[in-house]
C-alpha positions as CSV (number, residue, x, y, z in Angstrom):
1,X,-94.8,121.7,63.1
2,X,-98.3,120.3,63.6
3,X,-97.0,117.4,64.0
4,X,-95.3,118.3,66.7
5,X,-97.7,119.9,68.8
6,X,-100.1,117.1,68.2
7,X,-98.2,114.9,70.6
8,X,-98.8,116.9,73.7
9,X,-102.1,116.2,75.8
10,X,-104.2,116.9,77.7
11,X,-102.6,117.1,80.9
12,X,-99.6,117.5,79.7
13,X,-100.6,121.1,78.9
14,X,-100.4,121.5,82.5
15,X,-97.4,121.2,82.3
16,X,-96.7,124.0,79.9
17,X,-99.4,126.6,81.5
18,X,-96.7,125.8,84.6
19,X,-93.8,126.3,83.0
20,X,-94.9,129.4,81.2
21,X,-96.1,131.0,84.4
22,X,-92.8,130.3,86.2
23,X,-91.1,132.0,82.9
24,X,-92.9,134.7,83.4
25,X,-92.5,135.3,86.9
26,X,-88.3,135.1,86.0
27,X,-89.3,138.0,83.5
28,X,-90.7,140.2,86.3
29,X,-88.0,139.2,88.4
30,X,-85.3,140.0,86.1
31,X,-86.9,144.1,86.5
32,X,-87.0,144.1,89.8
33,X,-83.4,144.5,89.6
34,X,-82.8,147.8,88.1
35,X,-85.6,148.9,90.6
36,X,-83.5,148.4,93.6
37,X,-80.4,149.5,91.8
38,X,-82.5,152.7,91.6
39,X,-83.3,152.8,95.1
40,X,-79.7,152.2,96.4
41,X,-78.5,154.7,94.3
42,X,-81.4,157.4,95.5
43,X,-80.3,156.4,99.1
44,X,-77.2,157.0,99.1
45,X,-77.3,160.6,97.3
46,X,-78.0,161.5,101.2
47,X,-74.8,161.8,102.9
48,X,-77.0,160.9,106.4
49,X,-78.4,157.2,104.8
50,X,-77.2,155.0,107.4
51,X,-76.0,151.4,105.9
52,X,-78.3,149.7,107.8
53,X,-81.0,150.9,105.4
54,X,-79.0,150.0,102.6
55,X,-79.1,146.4,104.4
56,X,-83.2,145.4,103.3
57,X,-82.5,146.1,99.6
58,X,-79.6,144.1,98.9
59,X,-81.4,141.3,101.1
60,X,-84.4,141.6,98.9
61,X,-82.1,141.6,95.7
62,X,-80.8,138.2,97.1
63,X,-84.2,136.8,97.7
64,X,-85.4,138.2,94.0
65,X,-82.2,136.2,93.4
66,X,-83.2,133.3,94.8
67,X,-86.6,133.3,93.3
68,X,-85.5,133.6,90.3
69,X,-83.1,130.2,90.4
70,X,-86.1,128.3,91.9
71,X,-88.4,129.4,88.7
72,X,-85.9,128.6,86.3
73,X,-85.0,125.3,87.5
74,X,-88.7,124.3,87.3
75,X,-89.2,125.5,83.9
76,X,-86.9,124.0,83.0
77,X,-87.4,120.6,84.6
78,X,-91.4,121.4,83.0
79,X,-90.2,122.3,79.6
80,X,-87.3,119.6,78.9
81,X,-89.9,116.7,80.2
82,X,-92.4,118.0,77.8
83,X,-89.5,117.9,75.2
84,X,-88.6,114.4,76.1
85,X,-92.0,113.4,75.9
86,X,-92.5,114.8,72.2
87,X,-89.6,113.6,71.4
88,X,-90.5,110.1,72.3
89,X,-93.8,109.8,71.0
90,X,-92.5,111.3,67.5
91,X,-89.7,108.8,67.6
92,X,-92.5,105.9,67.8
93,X,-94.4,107.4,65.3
94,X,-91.7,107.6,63.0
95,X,-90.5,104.0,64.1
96,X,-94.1,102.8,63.4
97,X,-94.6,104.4,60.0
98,X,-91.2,102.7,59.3
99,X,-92.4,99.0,60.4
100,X,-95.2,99.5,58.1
101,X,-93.3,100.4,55.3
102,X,-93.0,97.9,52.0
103,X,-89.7,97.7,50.9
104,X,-90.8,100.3,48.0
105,X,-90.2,102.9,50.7
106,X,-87.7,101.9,52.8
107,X,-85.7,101.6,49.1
108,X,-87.2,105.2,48.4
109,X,-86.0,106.9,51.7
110,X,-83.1,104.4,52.4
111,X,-82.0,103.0,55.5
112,X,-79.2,105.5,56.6
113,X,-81.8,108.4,56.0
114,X,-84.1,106.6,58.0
115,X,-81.7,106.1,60.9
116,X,-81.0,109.9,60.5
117,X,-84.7,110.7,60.9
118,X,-85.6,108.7,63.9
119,X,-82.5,109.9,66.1
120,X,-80.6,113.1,65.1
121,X,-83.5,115.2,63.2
122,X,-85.9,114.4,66.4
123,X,-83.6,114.8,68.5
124,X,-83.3,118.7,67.2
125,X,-86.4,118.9,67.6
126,X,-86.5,117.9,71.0
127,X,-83.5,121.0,71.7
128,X,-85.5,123.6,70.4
129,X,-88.6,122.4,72.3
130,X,-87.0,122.6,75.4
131,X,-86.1,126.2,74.5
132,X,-89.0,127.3,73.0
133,X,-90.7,128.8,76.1
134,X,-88.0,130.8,76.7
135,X,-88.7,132.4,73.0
136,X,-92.0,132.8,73.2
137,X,-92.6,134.3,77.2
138,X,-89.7,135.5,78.8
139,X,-87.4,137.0,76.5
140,X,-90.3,138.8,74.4
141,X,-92.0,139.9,77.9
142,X,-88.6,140.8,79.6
143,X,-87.7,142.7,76.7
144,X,-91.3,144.8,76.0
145,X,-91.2,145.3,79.6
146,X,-87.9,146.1,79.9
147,X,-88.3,149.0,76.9
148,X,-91.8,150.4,78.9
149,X,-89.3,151.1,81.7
150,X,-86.4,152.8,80.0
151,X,-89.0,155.1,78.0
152,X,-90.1,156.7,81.6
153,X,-86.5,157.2,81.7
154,X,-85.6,158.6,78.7
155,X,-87.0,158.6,75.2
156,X,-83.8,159.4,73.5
157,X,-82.1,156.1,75.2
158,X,-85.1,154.3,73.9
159,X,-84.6,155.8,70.6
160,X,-80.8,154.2,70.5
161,X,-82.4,151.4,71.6
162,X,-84.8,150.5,69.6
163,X,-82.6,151.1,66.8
164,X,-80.5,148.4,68.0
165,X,-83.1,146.2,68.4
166,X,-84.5,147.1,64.4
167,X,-81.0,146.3,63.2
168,X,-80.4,142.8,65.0
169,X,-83.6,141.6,63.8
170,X,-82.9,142.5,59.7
171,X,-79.9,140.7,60.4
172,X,-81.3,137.6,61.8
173,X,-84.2,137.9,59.2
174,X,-81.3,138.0,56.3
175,X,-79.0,135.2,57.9
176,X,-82.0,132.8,58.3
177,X,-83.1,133.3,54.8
178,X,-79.7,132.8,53.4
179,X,-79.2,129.6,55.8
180,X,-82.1,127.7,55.4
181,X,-81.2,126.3,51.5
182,X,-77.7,125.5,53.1
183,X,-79.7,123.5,56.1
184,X,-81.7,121.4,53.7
185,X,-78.2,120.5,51.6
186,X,-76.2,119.6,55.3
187,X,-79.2,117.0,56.0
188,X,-79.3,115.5,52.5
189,X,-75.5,115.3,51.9
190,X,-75.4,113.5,55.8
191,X,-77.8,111.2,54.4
192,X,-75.7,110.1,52.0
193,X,-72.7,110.3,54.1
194,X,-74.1,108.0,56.7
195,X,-75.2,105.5,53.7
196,X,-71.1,105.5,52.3
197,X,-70.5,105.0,55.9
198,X,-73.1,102.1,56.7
199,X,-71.8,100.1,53.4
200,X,-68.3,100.9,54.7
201,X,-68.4,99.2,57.6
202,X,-71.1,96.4,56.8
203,X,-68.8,95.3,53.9
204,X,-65.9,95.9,55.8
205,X,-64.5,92.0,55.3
206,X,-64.9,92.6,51.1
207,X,-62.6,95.6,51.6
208,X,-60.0,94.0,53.5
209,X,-60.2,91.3,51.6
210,X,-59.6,93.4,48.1
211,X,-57.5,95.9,49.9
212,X,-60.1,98.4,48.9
213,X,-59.0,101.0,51.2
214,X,-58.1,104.0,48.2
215,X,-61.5,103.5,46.3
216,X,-63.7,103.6,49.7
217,X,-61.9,106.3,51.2
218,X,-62.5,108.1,47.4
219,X,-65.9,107.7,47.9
220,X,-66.0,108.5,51.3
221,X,-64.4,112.1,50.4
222,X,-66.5,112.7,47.4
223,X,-69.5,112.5,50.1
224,X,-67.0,114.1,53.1
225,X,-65.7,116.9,51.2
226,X,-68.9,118.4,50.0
227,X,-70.8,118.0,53.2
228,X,-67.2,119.8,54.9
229,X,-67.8,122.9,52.8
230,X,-71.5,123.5,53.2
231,X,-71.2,123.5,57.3
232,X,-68.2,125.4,57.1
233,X,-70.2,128.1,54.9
234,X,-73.0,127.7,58.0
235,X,-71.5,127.3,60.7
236,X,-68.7,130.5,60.1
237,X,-72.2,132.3,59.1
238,X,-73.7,131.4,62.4
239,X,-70.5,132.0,64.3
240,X,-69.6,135.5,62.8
241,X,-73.6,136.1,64.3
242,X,-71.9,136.2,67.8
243,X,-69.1,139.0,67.7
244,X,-71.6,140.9,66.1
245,X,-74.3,140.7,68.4
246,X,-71.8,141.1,71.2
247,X,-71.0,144.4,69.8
248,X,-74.2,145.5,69.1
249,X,-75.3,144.7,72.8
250,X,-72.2,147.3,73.9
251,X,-73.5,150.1,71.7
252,X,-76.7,151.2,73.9
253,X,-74.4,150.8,77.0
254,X,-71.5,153.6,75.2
255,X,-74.3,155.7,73.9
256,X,-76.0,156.0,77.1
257,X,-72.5,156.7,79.3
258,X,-71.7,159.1,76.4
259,X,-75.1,161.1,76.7
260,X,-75.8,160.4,80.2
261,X,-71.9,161.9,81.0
262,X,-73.0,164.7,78.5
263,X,-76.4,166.0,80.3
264,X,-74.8,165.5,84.0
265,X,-72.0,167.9,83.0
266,X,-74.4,170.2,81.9
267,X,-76.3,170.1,84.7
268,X,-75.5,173.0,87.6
269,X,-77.4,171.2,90.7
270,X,-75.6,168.5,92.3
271,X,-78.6,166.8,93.0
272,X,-80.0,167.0,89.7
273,X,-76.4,165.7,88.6
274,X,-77.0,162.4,90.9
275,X,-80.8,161.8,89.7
276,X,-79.8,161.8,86.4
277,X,-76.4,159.4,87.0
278,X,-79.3,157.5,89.1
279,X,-81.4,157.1,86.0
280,X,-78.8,156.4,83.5
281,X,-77.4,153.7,85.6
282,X,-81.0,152.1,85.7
283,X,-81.4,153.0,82.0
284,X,-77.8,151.2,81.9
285,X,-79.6,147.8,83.2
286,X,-82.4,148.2,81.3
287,X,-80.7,148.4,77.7
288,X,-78.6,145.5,79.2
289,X,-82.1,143.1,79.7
290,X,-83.4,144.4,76.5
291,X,-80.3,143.6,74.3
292,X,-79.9,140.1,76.1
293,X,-83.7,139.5,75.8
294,X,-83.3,139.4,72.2
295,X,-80.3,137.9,71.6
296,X,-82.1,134.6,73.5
297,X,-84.6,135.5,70.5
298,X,-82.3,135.7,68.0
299,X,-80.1,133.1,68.8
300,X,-82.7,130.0,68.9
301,X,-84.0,131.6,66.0
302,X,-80.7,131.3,64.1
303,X,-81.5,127.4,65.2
304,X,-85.0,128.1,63.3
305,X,-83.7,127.2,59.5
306,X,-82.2,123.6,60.9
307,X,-85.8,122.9,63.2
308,X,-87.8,123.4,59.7
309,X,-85.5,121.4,58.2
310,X,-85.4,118.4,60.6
311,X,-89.4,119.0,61.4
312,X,-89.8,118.6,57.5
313,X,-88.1,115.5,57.4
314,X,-89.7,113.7,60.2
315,X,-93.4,114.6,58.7
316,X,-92.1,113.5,55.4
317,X,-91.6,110.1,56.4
318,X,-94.8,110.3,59.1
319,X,-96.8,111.5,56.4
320,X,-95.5,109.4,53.5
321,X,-98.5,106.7,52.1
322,X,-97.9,103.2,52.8
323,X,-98.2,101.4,49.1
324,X,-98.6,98.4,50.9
325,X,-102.4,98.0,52.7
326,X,-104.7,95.9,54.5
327,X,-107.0,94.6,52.2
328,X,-111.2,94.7,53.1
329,X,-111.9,91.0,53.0
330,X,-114.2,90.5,56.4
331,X,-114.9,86.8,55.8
332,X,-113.0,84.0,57.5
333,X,-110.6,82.1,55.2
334,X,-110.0,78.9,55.8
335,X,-106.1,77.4,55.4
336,X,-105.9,75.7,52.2
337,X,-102.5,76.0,51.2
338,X,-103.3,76.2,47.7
339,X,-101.4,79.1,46.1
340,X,-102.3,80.6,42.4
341,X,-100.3,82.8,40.2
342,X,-102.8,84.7,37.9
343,X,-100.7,86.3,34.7
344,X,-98.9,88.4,37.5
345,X,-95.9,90.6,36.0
346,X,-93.9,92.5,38.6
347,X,-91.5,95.7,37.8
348,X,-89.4,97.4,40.4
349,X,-90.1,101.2,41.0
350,X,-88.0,103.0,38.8
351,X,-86.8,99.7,36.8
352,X,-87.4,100.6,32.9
353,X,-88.7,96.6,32.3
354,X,-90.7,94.0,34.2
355,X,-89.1,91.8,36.8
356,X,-91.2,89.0,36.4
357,X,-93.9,88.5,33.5
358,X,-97.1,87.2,32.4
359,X,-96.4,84.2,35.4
360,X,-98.9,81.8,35.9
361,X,-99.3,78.5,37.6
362,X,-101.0,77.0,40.8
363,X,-99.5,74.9,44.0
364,X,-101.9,72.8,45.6
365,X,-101.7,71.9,50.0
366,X,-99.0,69.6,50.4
367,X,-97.1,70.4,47.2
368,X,-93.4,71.4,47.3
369,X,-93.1,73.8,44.1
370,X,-89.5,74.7,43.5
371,X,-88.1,77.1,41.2
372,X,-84.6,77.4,39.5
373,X,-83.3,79.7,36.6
374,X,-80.2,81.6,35.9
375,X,-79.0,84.6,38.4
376,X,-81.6,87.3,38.3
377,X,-84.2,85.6,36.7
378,X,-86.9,86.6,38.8
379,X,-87.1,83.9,41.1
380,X,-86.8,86.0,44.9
381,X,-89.5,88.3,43.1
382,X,-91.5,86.0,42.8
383,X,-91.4,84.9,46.5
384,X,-91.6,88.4,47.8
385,X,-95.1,89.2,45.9
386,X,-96.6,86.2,47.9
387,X,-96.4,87.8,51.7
388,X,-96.5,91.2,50.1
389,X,-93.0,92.6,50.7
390,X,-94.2,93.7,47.1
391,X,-97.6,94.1,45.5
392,X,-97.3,93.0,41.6
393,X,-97.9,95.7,38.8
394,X,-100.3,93.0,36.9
395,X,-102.4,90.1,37.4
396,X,-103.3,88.3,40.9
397,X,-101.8,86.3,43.7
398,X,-104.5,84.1,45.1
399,X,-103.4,82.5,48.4
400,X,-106.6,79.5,49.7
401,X,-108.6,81.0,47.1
402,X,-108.7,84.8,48.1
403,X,-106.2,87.2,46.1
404,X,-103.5,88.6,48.4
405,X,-104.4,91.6,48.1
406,X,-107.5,91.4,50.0
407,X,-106.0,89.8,53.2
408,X,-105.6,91.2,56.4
409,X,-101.6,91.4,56.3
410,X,-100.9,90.2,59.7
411,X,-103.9,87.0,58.9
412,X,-101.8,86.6,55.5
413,X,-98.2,86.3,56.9
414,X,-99.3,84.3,60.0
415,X,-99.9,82.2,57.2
416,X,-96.6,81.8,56.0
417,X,-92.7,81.0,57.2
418,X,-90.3,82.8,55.1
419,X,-86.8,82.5,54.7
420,X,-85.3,85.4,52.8
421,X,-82.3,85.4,50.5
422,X,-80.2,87.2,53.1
423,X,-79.6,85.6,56.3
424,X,-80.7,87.9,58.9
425,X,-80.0,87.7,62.6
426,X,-81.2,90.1,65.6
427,X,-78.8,90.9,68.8
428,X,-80.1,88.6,71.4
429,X,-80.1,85.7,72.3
430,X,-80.8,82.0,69.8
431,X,-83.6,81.3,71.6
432,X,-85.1,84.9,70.9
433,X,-83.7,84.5,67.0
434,X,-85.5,81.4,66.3
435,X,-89.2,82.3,68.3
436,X,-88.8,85.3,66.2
437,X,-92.7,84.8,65.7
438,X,-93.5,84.4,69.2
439,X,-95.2,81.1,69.4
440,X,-93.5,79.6,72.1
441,X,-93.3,76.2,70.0
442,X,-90.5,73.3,70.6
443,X,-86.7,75.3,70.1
444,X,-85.2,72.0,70.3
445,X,-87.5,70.4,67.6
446,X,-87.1,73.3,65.3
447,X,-83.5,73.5,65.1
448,X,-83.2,69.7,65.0
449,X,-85.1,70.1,61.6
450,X,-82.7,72.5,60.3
451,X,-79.6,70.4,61.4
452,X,-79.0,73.4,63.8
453,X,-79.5,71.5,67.2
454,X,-75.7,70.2,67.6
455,X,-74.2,73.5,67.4
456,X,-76.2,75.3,69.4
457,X,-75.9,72.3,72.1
458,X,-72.1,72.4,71.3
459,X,-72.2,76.0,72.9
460,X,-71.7,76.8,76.8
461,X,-75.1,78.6,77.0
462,X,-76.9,76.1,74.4
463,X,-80.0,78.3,73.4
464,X,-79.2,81.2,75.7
465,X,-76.2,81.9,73.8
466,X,-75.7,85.4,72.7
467,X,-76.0,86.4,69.3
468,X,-73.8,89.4,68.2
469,X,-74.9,92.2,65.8
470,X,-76.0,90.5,62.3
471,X,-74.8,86.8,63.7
472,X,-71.4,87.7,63.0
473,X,-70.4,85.6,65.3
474,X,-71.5,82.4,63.5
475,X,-70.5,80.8,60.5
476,X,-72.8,81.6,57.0
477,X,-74.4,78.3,56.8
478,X,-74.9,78.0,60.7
479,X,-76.7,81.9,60.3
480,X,-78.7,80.3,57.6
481,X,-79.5,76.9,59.4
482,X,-80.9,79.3,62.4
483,X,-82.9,81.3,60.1
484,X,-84.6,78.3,58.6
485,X,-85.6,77.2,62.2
486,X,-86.9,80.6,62.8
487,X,-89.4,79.8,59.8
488,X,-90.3,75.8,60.5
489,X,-90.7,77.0,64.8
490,X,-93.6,79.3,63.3
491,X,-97.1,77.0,63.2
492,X,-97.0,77.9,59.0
493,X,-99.4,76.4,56.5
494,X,-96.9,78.0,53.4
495,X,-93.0,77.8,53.8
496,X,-91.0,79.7,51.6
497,X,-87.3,78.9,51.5
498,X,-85.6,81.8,48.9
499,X,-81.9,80.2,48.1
500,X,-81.8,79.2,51.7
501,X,-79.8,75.8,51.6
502,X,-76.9,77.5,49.5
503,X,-74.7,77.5,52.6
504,X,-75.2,74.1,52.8
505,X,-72.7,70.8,52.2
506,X,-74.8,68.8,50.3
507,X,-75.1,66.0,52.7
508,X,-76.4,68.7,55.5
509,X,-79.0,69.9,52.6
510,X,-80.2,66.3,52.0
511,X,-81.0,66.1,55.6
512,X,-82.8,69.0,56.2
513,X,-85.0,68.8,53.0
514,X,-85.6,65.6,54.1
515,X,-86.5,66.9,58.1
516,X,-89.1,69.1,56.0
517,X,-90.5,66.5,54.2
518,X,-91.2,64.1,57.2
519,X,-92.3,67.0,59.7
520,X,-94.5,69.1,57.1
521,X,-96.3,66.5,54.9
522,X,-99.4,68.9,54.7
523,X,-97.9,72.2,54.3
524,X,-97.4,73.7,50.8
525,X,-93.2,74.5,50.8
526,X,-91.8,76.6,47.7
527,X,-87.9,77.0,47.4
528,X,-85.9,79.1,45.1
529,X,-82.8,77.5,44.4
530,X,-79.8,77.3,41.9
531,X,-78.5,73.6,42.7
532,X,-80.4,71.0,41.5
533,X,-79.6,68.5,44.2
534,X,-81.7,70.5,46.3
535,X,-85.2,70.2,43.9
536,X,-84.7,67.4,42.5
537,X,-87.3,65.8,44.3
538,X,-90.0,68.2,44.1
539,X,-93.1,67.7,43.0
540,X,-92.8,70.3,40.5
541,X,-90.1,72.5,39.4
542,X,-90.8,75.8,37.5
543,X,-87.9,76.9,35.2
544,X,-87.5,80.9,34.9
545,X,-85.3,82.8,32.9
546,X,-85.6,86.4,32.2
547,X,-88.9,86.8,34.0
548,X,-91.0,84.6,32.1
549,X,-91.7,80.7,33.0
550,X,-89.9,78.4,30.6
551,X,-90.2,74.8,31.5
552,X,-92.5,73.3,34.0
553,X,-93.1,69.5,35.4
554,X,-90.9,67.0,37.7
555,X,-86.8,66.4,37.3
556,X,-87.4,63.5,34.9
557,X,-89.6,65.7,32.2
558,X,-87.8,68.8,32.4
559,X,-84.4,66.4,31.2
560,X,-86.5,65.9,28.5
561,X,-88.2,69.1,27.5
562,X,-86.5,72.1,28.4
563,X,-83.2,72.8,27.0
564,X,-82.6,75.8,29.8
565,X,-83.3,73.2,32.9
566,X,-80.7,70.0,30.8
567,X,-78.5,73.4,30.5
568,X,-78.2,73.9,34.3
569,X,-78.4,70.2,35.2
570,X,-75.4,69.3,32.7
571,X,-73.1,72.2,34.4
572,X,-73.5,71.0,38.1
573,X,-73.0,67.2,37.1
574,X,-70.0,68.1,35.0
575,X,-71.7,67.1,31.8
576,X,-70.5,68.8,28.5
């Protein structure tokens, strides 16, 4: 909850001071009521009370009336722009700490989970926000007040009353107790509900394709059903609180008719008999305000087990340590190129064995560096340590002669253009996809050197054409040709390309290594790749297989030294 409050200022306390003074001002408006209820009722025990004089009160209960619709409406407006506001700020929080995340944590938390926290948790937070004024000024005040009143009245009324009141709050007590383990299991069984649901629809072509339908529906209702139960089990708990408070708000009312009828009847003045049916219609109202004043309590604090909850989750992921930091290096760094791999072994949280291990080698500026091996080898590991999507559990990364580690990690990744394994596109336009970095550099000449240039120019809207949701409205290896002119537009002095010509025809491959070539003479390129066609020319090719380096040198001396890399090369050239 700290948190929370954190994110009001200064003058936005203003704001609250106003809101909680027109609250309170609704609370002593809401007694005036049973005040001129009283009056009336005095009034006319005197057969010779002319209506005019009748006339004033009811006019004044209009204007209390009135009043009291003006202050509400501008707590309100106060209170849910103060909400808005805390909402907001805690959303780009949230979203922040997210951006800063290594893939370690976003893996750790997931990406449904995270969805979940940034919208739906914040936004119940933001609800009970908006309420919580209410809670803590006028239903507290209206109620004490309210109960100050009635015991002028009548203590015995006030007796029944505050019973009442005892009995609604053990209840409440109890049903939060009982609902808040249940709260925690909804929010975690959602997460995993929206995660079946996110790989539902984003590998909703495999499914058709494999008429998957039965198994992902299984899976959907091993998550569904579960999730099904435990709200019914809250929500029919939270329910049932209704009729139950709605009966215990008509008890004071039948008690106070039953003793009020009672007392008059045994009364012998007629004027006696109409004070006291004058009071217990005032005592009437009064157990009426009270009973409603804490039912507002009670209900939003029935909403108390999910706020904790939600509150919990959203300071979980605000609170959670980055693994990945800036490094304390203050000196300039000059771009080298030159890249060094220092006995670095790499293991996934949670895997039992290394990824990658005991690597070592060194690129120098201008080299291109490729690396091939058989499917999970290591090889997008070993890319990913170099901008730092991952630090490595051993050794050092040295990129121009200072270890990774110590960079400033927006100095080390302007360094670099990066092509990941997985084509990813972002809603907007090509144009926007491909200055992804923000450098404003030559569209045209970029996606000429990834072959992309005729297809975009082939389009109506050339580089103003939209892009949907994930590119799915381009072909894979047009996705991935735009992606690779998203890295070579960025002003990089490192380029790494991780199995990014596989959607290539080979001819279209030979043409854009050879774009790269021409255009980046100087710049130190490294590709992970499983055809040899596309390394053959390297100037050094590092052959991986089960984390560890196995062969190393150019095409021609790896035919003739490693067995692994004449392997490969035999089985794409049709060689037995």
């Amino acid at each position: 909850m700290k948190n929370i409050f954190r994110q009001i200022k200064a003058r936005e306390y203003i704001w609250l001071v106003i809101a909680l003074v027109l609250i309170a001002c609704q609370a002593r408006l809401d007694l005036l009521f049973p005040e001129y209820i009283k009056n009336i009722t005095l009034l006319l025990q005197n057969n010779n009370t002319p209506f005019s004089a009748i006339v004033p009160l009811c006019l004044a209960m209009l204007a209390c009336a009135g009043a009291n619709l003006l202050c509400g409406v501008g707590s309100v407006y106060f209170t849910a722009k103060l909400a808005s506001i805390i909402a907001k700020r805690l959303r780009t929080r949230t979203f922040d700490k997210v951006i800063d995340f290594s893939l370690k944590e976003v893996n750790e938390f997931t990406v449904p989970s995270l969805l979940t926290r940034c919208t739906l948790d914040i936004t119940q937070i933001q609800m009970f926000i908006s309420m919580l004024p209410m809670i803590i000024i006028r239903a507290p005040l209206t109620g004490i007040l309210a109960v100050i009143n009635l015991s002028k009245q009548n203590y015995i009324w006030t007796g029944v009353i505050a019973s009442i009141v005892l009995i609604i709050i053990i209840f409440v007590i109890f049903l939060i107790t009982s609902l808040t383990p249940r709260m925690k299991i909804v929010n975690k069984l959602t997460d995993k509900l929206n995660q079946v649901s996110f790989e539902h629809i984003s590998g909703i072509r495999v499914i058709h394709a494999y008429n998957a339908y039965d198994y992902q529906a299984k899976r959907f209702n091993d998550v569904n059903a579960p999730l099904t139960d435990t709200n019914i089990y809250v929500n029919s708990r939270m329910s049932a609180m209704y009729p139950v408070l709605t009966f215990f708000q008509s008890i004071p009312g039948i008690i106070i008719y039953v003793t009020g009828a009672y007392m008059i009847m045994s009364l012998a003045d007629s004027s006696a008999k109409l004070a006291l049916f004058s009071d217990m219609l005032v005592a009437f109202f009064y157990s009426g305000i009270v009973i409603n004043a804490f039912m507002i309590i009670t209900l939003m604090l029935i909403q108390l087990p999910r706020l904790l909850v939600c509150s919990g989750r959203v300071n979980e992921v605000i609170n959670s340590p980055v693994s990945i930091q800036d490094g304390n290096y203050s000196g300039e760094i000059a771009k080298s190129g030159t890249i060094e791999f220092n006995h670095v072994s790499f293991k996934y949280p949670g895997a039992g064995a290394n990824s990658l291990d005991d690597i070592s080698f060194s690129v120098s500026r201008g080299q291109t560096v490729a690396f091939i091996g058989p499917t999970g080898c290591g090889k997008s590991s070993l890319l990913n340590l170099i901008p730092r999507l991952y630090d490595a559990s051993e050794g050092r990364i040295l990129v121009d002669g200072v270890d990774v580690k110590d960079f400033n990690l927006a100095d080390l990744r302007s360094r670099i253009g990066y092509v990941p394994q997985k084509n990813i596109l972002f809603t907007g336009t090509i144009a926007d996809n491909i200055n992804f970095s923000g450098n404003n550099n030559n569209l045209e000449r970029a996606s000429e050197i990834a072959q992309a240039k005729d297809f975009i120019e082939a389009r109506p809207d050339s580089y103003n054409s939209q892009v949907e949701h994930g590119g799915g409205n381009f072909s894979g290896g047009q996705r991935q040709r735009l992606t690779i002119a998203r890295a070579v537009s960025k002003s990089a002095e490192i380029y790494l390309f991780d199995d990014s010509f596989s959607a290539l025809d080979l001819v279209t491959d030979k043409k854009l290594r050879q774009a790269l070539r021409e255009e980046f003479q100087d710049a130190t390129i490294l590709i992970a790749a499983q055809r040899i066609s596309t390394i053959i020319n390297a100037d050094k090719i590092i052959v991986i297989d089960k984390g560890r380096i196995v062969g190393e040198g150019t095409h021609s001396e790896l035919m003739q030294s490693c067995p692994l890399y004449q392997e490969i090369a035999k089985s794409q050239t049709g060689q037995d």
